[in-house]
C-alpha positions in Angstrom: -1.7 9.7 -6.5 1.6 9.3 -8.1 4.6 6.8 -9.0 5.5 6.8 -5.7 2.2 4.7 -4.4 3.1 2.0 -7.0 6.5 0.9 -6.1 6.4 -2.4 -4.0 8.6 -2.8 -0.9 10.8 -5.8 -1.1 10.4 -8.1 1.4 13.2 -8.5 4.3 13.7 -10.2 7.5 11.5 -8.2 8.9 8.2 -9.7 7.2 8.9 -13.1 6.1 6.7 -15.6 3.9 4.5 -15.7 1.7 1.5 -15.2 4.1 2.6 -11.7 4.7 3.1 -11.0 1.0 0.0 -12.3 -0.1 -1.8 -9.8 2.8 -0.1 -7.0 1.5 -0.8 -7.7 -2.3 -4.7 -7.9 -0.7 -5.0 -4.6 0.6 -2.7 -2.7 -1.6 -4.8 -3.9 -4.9 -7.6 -2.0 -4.3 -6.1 1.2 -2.9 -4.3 1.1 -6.7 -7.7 1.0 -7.7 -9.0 3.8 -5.7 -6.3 5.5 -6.5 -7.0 5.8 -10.4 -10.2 6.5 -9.8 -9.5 9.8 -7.3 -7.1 11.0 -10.0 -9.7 11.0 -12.7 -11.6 12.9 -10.1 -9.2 15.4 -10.3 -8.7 15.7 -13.8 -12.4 16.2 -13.8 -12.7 18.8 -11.6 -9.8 20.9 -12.8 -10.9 20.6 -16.5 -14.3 22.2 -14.9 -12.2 25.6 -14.9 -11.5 25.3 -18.4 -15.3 24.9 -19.7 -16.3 28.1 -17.6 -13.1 30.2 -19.2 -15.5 29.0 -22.7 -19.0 29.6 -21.0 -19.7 25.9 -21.2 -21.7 25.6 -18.2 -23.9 22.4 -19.4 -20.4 21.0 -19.9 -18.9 22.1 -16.4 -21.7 20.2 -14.9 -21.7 17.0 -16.6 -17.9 17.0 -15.3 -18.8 17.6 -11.9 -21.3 14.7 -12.1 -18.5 12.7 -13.3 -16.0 14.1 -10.5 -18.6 12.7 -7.9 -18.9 9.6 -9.7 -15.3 8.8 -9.3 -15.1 10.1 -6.0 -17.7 7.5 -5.3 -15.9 4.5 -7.0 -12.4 5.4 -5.1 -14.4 5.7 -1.7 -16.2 2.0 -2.1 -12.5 0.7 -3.2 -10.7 2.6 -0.4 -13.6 1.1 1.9 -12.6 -2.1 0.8 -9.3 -2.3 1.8 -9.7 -0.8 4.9 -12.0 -3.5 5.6 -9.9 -6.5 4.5 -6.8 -4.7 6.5 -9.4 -4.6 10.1 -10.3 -8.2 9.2 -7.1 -9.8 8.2 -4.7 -7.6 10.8 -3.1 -5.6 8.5 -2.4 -2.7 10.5 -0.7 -4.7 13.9 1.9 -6.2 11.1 2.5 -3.0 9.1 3.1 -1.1 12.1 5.4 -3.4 13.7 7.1 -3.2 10.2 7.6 0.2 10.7 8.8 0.4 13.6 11.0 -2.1 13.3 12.6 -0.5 10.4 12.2 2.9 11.7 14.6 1.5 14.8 11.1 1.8 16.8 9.7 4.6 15.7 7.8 5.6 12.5 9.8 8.5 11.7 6.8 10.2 9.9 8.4 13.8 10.5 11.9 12.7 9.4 10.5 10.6 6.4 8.1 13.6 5.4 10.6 16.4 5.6 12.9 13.9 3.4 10.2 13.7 0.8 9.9 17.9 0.6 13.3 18.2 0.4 13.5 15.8 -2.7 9.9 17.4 -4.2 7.9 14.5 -3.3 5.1 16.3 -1.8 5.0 19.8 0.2 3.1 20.0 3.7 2.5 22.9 5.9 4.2 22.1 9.4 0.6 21.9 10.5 0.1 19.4 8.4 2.8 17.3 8.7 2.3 17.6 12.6 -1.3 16.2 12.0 -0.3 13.1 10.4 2.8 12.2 12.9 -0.1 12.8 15.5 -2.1 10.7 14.1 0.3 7.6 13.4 1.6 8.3 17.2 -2.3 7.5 18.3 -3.5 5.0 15.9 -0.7 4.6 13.4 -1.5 3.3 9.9 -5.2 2.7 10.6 -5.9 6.0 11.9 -4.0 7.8 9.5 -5.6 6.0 6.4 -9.3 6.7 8.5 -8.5 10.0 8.5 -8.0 10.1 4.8 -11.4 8.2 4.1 -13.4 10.5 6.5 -12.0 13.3 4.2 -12.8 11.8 0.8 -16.1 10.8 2.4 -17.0 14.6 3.6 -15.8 15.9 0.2 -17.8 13.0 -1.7 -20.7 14.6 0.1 -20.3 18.0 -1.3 -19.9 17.1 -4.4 -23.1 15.6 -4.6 -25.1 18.3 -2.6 -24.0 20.6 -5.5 -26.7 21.5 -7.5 -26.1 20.9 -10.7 -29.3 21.0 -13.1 -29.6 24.7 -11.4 -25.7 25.7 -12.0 -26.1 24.4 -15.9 -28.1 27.8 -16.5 -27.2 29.6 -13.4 -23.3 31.7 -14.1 -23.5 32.7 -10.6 -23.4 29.3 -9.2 -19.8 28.8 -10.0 -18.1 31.8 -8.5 -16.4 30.0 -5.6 -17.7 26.0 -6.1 -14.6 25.2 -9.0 -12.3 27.1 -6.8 -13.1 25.3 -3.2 -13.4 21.8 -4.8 -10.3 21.7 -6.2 -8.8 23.3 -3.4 -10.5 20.6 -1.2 -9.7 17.7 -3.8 -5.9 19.0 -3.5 -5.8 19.2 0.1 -6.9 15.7 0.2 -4.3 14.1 -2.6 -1.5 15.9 -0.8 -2.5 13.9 2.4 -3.0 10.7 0.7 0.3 11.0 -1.0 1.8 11.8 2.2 0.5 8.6 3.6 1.3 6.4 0.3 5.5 8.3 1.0 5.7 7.4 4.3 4.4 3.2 3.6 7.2 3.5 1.0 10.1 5.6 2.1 9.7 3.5 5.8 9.7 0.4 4.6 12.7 1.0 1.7 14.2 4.0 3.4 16.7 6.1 0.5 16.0 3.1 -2.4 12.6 4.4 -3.2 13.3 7.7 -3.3 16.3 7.6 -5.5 14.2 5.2 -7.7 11.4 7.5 -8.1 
């Protein structure tokens, strides 16, 4: 998603030992997975704009086979964090870790219009309301559900595309480019907003200034 997802929160009073670092390292690693694989995703479909501009339409679908590919991959790793986070209690002790440091609150809105201001990411006020909402009702868990539901829905899409028919058929890609990557964006911006707030509410003003 970007550099932002990468950097590790130290450690404070807050969540002590080992035990709690070694959780963290558990769910995180394969989120950095799916991560990498959504991003190639994206670079797929985007470059899909580029072999119509050259009339490659054999080329345009082989990309949005690979685009759906990767979609897949980052789904099943996403999938499997969520899983270890439900199994090992992830969520109760990254909550509480947010609250605490957040003085008992998550401060998604204050965190989030931080991260605008310094270019971080840019949400709609709709948007932004959505995932304050959503950490209010269900916090991290919820939020990150949200996120796979969305990537699953999309994942969907991609596959339903007919692409053997669209490899000799120009008039199949007069909106499908356009509305995926729209969709794909749309989806990245959330997931970055989620990966900012995990940072920036656990480091507060260190991460950002590092970044």
């Amino acid at each position: 998603m970007s550099l932002i997802c990468n950097v590790k929160p130290p450690f404070t009073m807050a969540l002590p030992g080992q035990e709690n670092i070694d959780l963290y390292d558990r769910v995180d690693t394969p989120i950095a997975t799916g991560s990498a694989h959504l991003m190639r995703a994206g670079a797929e479909l985007h470059l899909v704009l580029s072999d119509l501009e050259l009339d490659d339409l054999r080329q345009a679908a082989v990309r949005v086979s690979c685009a759906a590919a990767a979609i897949r991959a980052a789904l099943a790793e996403y999938d499997n964090s969520h899983t270890i986070a439900q199994e090992l209690g992830f969520y109760a002790v990254h909550d509480d870790r947010l609250r605490s440091i957040g003085g008992g609150t998550f401060r998604v809105r204050e965190i989030l219009d931080e991260a605008c201001g310094l270019g971080l990411v840019t949400l709609d006020r709709e948007s932004l309301n959505a995932i304050d909402r959503r950490f209010e009702e269900g916090g991290d868990e919820l939020a990150f559900s949200h996120f796979i539901s969305e990537l699953r829905e999309f994942s969907t899409e991609l596959d339903n595309f007919d692409r053997v028919a669209a490899t000799a058929e120009p008039l199949a890609w007069q909106q499908f480019p356009w509305k995926a990557i729209t969709r794909f964006d749309r989806i990245r911006i959330y997931g970055q907003a989620l990966a900012i707030i995990n940072v920036l509410g656990t480091v507060g003003e260190t991460a950002a200034v590092n970044v």
